[in-house]
FIPANU-425038 format. One line per field, with one value per residue (C-alpha): residue number from 0; residue in one letter; x, y, z. Coordinates in pm, 1 decimal. Layout:
BEGIN
num <- NUM,...
residuo <- a,...
X <- X,...
Y <- Y,...
Z <- Z,...
This chain:
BEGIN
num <- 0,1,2,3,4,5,6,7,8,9,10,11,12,13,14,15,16,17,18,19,20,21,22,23,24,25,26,27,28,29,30,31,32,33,34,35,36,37,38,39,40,41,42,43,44,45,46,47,48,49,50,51,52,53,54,55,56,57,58,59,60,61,62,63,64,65,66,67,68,69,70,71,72,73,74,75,76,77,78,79,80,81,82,83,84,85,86,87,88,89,90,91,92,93,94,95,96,97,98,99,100,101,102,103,104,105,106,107,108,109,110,111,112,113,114,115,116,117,118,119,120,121,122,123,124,125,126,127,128,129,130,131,132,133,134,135,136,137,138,139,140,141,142,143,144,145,146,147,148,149,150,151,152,153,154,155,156,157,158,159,160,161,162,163,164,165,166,167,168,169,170,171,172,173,174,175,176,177,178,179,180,181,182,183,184,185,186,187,188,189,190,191,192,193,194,195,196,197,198,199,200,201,202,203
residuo <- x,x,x,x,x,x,x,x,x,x,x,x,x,x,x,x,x,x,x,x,x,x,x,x,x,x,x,x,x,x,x,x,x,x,x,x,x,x,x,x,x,x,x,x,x,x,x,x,x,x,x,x,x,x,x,x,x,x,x,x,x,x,x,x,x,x,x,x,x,x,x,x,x,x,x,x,x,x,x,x,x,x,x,x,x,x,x,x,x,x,x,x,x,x,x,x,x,x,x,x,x,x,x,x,x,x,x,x,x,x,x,x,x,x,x,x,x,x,x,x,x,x,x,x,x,x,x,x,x,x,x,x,x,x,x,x,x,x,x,x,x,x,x,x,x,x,x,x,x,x,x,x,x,x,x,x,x,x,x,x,x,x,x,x,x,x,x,x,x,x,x,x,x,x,x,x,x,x,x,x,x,x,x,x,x,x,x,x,x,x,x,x,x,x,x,x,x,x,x,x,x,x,x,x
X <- 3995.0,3859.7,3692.2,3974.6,4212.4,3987.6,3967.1,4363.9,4404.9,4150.6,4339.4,4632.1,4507.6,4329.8,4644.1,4663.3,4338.3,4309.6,4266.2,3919.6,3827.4,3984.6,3818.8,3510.9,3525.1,3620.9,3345.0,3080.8,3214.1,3245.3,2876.3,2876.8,3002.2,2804.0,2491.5,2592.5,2672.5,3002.4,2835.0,2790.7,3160.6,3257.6,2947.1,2994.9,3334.6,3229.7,3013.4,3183.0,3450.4,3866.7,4015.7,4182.7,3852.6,3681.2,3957.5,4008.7,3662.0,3672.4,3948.1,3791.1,3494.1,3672.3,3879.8,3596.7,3346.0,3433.2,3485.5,3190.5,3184.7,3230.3,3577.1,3706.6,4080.5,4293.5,4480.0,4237.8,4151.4,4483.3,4498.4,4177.1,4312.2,4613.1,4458.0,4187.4,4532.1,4643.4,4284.1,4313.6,4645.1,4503.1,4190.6,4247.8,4197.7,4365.1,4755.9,4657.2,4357.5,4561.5,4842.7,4575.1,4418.5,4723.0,4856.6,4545.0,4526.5,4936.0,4822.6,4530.2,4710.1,5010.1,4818.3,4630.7,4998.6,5166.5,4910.8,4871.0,5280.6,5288.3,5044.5,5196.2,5544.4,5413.6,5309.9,5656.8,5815.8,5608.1,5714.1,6063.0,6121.1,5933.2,6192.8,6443.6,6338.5,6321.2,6634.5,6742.4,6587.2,6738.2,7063.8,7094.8,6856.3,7186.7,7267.8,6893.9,6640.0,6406.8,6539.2,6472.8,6149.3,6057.0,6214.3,6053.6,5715.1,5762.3,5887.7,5611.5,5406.7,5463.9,5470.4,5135.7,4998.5,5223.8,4974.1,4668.8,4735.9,4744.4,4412.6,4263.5,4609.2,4429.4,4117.5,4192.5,4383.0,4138.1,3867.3,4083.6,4193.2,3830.7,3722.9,4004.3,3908.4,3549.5,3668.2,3916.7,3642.8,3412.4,3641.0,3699.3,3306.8,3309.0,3624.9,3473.7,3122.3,3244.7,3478.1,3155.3,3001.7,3238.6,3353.7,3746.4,3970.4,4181.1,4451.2,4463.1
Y <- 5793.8,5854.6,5584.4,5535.0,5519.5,5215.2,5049.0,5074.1,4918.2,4674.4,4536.3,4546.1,4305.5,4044.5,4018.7,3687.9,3589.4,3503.0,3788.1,3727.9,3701.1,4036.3,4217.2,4098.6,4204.6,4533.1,4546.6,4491.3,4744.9,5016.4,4898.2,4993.8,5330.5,5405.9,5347.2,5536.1,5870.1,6084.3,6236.5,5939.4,5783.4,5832.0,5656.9,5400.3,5276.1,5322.8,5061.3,4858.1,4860.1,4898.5,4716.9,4502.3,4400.4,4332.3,4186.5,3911.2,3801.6,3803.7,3584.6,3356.0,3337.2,3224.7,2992.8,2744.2,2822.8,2492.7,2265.5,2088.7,2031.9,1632.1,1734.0,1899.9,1724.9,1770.3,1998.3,2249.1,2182.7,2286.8,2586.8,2682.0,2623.1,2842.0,3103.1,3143.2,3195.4,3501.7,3616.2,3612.5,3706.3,4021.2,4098.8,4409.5,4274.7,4369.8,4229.2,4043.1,3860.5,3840.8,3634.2,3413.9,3315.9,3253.8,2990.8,2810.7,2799.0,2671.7,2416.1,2286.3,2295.0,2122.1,1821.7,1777.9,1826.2,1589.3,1299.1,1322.1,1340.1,1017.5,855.8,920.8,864.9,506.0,448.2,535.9,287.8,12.8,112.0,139.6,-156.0,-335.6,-260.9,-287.9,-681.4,-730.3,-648.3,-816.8,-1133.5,-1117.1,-1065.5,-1407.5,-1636.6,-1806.9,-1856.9,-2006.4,-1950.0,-2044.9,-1748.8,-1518.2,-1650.0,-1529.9,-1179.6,-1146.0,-1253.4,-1007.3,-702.7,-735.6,-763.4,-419.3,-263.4,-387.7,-284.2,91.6,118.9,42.0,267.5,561.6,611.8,592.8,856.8,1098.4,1054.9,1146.6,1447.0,1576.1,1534.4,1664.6,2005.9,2023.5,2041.5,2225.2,2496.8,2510.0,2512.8,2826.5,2995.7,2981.1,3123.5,3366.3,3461.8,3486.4,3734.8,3943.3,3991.1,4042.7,4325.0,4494.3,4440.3,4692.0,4421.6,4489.7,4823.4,4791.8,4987.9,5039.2
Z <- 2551.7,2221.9,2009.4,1759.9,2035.3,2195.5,1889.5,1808.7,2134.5,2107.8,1799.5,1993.6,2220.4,2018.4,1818.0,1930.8,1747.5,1351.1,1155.7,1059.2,1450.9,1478.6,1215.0,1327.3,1691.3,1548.5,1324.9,1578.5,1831.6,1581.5,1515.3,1862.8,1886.2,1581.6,1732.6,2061.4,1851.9,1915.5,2189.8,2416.6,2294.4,2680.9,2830.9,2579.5,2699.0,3077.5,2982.5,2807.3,3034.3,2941.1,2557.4,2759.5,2964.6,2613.2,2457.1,2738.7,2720.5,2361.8,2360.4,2662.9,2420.2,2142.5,2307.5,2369.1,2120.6,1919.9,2184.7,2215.3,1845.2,1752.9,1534.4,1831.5,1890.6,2255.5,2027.8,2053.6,2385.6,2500.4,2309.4,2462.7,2795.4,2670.9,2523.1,2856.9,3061.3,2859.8,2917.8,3277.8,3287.3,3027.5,3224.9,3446.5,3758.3,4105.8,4121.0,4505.4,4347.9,4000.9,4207.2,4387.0,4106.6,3893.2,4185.4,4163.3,3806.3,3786.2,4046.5,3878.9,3512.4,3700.9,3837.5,3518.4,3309.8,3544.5,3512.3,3093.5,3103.2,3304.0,3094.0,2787.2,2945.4,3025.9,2669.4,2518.3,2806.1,2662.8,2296.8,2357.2,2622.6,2385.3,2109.9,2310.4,2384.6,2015.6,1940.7,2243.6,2100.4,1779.7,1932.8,2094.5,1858.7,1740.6,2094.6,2242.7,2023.9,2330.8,2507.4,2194.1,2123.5,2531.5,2432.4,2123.0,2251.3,2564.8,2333.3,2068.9,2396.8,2502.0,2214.8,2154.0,2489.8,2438.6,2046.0,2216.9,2498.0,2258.7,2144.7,2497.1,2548.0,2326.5,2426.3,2814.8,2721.9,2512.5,2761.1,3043.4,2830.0,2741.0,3076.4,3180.9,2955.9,3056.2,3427.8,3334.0,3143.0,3414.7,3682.1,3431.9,3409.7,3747.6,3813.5,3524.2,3710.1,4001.7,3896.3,3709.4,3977.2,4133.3,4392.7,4335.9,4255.2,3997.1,3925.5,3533.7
């Protein structure tokens, strides 16, 4: 593989990344190759490793580099967490220990999905049943206002409890993607040693 053809694929895979972070990944390993010479272009890469090695732990990198910055949001911290799955699922790893560590990634991601979607599930209950007993309430204040007072009270109630709710809502999730994301890009450190450490074949 020539240098221009490692670069061109290179790009290819960080397409997923902002053009700037692009151009500057490219930009440092034509630095690289520049410094290496034309002569030592193959030694280069065998040290490097494949694009698609580099280009997964480029975008692992990226993925949490602002996390632990105060105006990091759960928005981000789920795109980390997104973007360090298409860096496993890009590193060039063997399929068997690809599969394995794909189920325990779905697994963890599932259990961590399935409790923010319950929590946030509960806090639209609230909101809604809480509506839903307003209305209820206004229905039948001609009838017994006693009885719509006790609805009304109940509804705005829950739909107070469903507000408050969604700050500490927000808060979990973004703590839980944060960590999440960390977790992920640690495995991900770990694969990527081992396999330079020439633990696994993988077939390219």
């Amino acid at each position: 593989m020539s240098r221009e053809e490692y670069i061109r694929e290179l790009r290819r895979k960080l397409k997923k990344l902002p053009n700037k972070e692009v151009e500057a990944a490219l930009d440092f390993y034509n630095e690289y190759f520049e410094e290496a010479g034309e002569d030592n272009t193959e030694n280069a890469i065998a040290y490097l490793g494949s694009p698609a090695l580099v280009a997964s732990q480029i975008l692992a990198e990226y993925a949490i580099k602002d996390l632990d910055n105060e105006s990091s949001t759960a928005k981000k911290g789920l795109s980390a967490v997104w973007l360090i799955i298409l860096a496993i699922l890009a590193s060039p790893i063997a399929l068997p220990l690809l599969l394995l560590v794909f189920c325990l990634v779905f697994t963890v991601v599932l259990l961590c999905g399935s409790f923010l979607l319950t929590f946030f599930l509960l806090n639209v209950s609230l909101a809604l049943a809480g509506i839903a007993s307003i209305v209820a309430g206004f229905a039948v204040i001609t009838q017994h206002w006693q009885t719509s007072l006790f609805f009304i009270g109940m509804g705005l109630t829950a739909s107070g409890i469903g507000i408050l709710l969604f700050p500490p809502l927000v808060l979990v999730t973004k703590n839980i993607s944060h960590s999440l994301a960390k977790w992920l890009k640690r495995l991900f450190d770990k694969i990527t040693r081992r396999r330079k450490e020439g633990k696994y074949n993988e077939n390219f």
